[in-house]
Residue frames as qw, qx, qy, qz and C-alpha x, y, z in Angstrom:
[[0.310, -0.291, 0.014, -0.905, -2.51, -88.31, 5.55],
 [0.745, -0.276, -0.432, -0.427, -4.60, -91.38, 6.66],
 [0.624, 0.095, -0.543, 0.553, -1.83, -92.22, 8.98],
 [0.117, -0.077, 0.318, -0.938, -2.59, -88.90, 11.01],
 [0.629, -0.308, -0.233, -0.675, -6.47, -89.24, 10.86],
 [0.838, -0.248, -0.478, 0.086, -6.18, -92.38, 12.43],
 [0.420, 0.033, -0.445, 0.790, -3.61, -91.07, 15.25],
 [0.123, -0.175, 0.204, -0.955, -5.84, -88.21, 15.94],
 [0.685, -0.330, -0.259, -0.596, -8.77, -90.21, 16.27],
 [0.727, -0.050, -0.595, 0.340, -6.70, -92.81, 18.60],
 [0.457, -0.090, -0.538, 0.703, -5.77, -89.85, 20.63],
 [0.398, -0.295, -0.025, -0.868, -8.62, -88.55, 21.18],
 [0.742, -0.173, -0.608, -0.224, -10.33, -91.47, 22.14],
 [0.591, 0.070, -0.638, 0.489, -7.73, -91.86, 24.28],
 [0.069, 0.295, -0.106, 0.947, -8.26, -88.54, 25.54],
 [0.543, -0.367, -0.148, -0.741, -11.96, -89.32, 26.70],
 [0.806, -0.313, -0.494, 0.097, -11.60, -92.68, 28.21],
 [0.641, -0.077, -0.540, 0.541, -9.50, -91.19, 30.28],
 [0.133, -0.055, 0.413, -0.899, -11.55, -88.41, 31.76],
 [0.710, -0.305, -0.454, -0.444, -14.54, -90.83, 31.67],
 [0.727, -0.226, -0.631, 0.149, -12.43, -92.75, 33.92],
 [0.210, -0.025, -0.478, 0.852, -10.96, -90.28, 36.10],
 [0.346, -0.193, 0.213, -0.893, -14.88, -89.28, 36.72],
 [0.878, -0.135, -0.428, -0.165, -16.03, -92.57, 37.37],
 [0.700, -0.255, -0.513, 0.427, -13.41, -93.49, 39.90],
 [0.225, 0.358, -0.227, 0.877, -12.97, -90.24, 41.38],
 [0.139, -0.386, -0.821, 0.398, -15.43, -89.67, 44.79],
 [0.211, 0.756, 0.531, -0.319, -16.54, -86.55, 44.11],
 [0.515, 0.697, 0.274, 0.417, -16.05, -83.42, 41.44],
 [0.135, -0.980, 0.130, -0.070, -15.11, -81.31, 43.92],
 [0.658, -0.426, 0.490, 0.381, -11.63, -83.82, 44.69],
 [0.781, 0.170, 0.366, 0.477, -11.29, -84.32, 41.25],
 [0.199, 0.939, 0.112, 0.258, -11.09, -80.37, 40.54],
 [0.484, -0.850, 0.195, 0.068, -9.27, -80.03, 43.30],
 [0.734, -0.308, 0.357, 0.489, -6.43, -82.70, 42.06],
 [0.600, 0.572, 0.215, 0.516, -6.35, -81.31, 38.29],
 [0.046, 0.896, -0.144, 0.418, -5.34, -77.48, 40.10],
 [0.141, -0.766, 0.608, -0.152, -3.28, -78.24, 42.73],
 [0.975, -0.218, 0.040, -0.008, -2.01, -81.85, 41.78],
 [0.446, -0.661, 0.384, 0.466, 1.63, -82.50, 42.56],
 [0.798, 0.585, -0.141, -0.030, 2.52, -82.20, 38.23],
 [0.343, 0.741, -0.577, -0.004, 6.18, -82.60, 39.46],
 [0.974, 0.064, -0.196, -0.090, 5.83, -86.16, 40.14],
 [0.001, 0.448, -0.810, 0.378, 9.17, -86.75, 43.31],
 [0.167, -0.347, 0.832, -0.400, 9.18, -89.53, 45.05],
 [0.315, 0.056, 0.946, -0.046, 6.62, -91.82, 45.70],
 [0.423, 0.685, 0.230, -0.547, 4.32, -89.95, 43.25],
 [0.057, 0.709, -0.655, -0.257, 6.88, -90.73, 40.50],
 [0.068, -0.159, 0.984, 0.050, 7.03, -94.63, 41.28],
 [0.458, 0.316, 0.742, -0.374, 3.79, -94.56, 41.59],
 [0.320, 0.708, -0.254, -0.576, 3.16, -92.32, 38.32],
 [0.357, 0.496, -0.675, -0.414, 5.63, -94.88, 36.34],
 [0.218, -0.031, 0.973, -0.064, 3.87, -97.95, 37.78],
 [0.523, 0.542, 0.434, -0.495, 0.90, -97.09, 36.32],
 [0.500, 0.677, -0.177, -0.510, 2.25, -96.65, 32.95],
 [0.119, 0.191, -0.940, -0.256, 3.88, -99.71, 32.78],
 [0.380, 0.229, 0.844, -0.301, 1.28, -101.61, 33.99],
 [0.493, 0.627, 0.007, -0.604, -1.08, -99.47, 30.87],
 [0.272, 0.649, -0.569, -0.425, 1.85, -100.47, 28.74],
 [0.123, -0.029, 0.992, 0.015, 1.94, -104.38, 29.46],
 [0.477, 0.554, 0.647, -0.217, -2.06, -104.68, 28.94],
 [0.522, 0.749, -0.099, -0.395, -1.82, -103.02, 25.40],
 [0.156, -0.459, 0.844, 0.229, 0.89, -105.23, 24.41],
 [0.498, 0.274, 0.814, 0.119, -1.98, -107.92, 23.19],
 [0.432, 0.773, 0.389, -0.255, -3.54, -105.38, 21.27],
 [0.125, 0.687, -0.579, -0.421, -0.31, -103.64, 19.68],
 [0.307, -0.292, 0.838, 0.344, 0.23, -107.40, 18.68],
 [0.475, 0.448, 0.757, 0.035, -2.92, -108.28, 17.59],
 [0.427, 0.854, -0.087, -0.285, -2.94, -104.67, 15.12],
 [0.162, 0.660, -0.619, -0.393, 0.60, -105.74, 13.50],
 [0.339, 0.177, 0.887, 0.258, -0.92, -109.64, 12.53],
 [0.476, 0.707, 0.502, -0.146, -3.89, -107.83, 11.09],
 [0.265, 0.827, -0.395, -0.299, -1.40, -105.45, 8.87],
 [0.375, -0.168, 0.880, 0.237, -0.08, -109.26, 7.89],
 [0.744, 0.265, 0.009, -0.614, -1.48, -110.69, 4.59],
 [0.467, 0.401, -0.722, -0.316, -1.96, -113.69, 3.31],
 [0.786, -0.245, -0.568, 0.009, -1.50, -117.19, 4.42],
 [0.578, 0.001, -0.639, 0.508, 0.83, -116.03, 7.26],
 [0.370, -0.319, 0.275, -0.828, -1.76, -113.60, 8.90],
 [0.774, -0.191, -0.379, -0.469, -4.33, -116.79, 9.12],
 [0.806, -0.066, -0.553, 0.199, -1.75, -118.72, 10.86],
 [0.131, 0.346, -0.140, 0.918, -0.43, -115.58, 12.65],
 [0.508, -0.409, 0.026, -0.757, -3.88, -114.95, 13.91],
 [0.872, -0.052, -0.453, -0.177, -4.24, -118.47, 15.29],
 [0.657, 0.133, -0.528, 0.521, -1.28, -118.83, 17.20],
 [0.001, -0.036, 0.562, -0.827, -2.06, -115.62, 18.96],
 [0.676, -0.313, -0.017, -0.667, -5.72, -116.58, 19.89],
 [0.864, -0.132, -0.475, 0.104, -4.55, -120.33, 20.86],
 [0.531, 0.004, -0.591, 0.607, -2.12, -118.24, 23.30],
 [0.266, -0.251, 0.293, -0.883, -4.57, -115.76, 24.57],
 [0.828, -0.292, -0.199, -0.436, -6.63, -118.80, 25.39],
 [0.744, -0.359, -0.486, 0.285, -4.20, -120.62, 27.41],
 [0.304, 0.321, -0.371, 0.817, -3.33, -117.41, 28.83],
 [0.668, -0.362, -0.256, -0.598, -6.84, -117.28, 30.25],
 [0.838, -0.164, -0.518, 0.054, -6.49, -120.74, 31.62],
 [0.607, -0.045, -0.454, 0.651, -3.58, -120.27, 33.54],
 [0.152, 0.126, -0.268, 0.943, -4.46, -116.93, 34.78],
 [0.388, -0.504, -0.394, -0.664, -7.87, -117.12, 35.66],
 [0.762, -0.472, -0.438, -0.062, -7.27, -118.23, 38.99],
 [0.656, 0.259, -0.370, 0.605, -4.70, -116.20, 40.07],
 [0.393, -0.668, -0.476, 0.417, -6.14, -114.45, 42.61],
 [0.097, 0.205, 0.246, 0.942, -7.00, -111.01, 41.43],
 [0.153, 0.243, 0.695, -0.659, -9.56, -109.23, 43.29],
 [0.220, 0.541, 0.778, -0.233, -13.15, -109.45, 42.36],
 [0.275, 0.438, 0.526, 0.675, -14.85, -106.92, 39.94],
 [0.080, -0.024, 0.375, -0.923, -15.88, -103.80, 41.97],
 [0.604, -0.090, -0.260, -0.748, -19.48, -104.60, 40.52],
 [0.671, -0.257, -0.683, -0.130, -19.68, -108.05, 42.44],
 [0.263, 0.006, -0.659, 0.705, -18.87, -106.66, 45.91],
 [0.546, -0.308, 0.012, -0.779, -22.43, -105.28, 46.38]]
C-alpha cells in the first residue's frame, strides 16, 4: 500500500512540473491552448523523432537519480561505499563535462 502512495505522489508531481513547464516555456496561453486542442496526438514523422528524442533524452538525465534511489534502498556497509563511488563519479563527471560547450542558461543571456 505504501508502494502506491509513493507512485501516486511521484506521478503527480510529475504531473505538475510538467504543466509548470509547458507554461513557462510556452509564449503565450493562447498557443499553448491552441497546441493541447489541435496538437498533432498522432505523432508521424518528424513529430515522432522528435517526440522520442525528447524522451530519451528525459530518460538519460534520470538515470543518476534512478541510481542514486536503488544505493539508498542499499544497507549497510555497502550503501556507504556505494554512495561514495557514485558521488566520486558524479564529480568527475562534472569535471569533464563542464566545458563542453552547452549553451548558456536562458537566465544569463539578458
Amino acid at each position: 500500500m505504501k508502494n502506491n502512495r509513493n507512485f501516486f505522489s511521484w506521478l503527480v508531481m510529475f504531473i505538475l512540473i510538467v504543466i509548470s513547464w509547458a507554461i513557462f516555456r510556452s509564449p503565450s496561453m493562447e498557443w499553448l491552448v491552441n497546441v493541447i486542442i489541435h496538437g498533432a496526438w498522432g505523432l508521424t514523422g518528424r513529430y515522432l523523432t522528435a517526440g522520442l528524442s525528447i524522451i530519451t533524452m528525459v530518460c538519460v538525465y534520470a538515470l543518476p537519480l534512478i541510481f542514486y534511489e536503488m544505493i539508498m534502498r542499499c544497507s549497510g556497509r555497502i550503501r556507504k561505499y556505494l554512495e561514495i563511488a557514485y558521488l566520486a563519479a558524479a564529480l568527475v563527471a562534472t569535471v569533464i563535462f563542464i566545458g563542453s560547450g552547452f549553451q548558456d542558461f536562458v537566465y544569463f543571456e539578458f
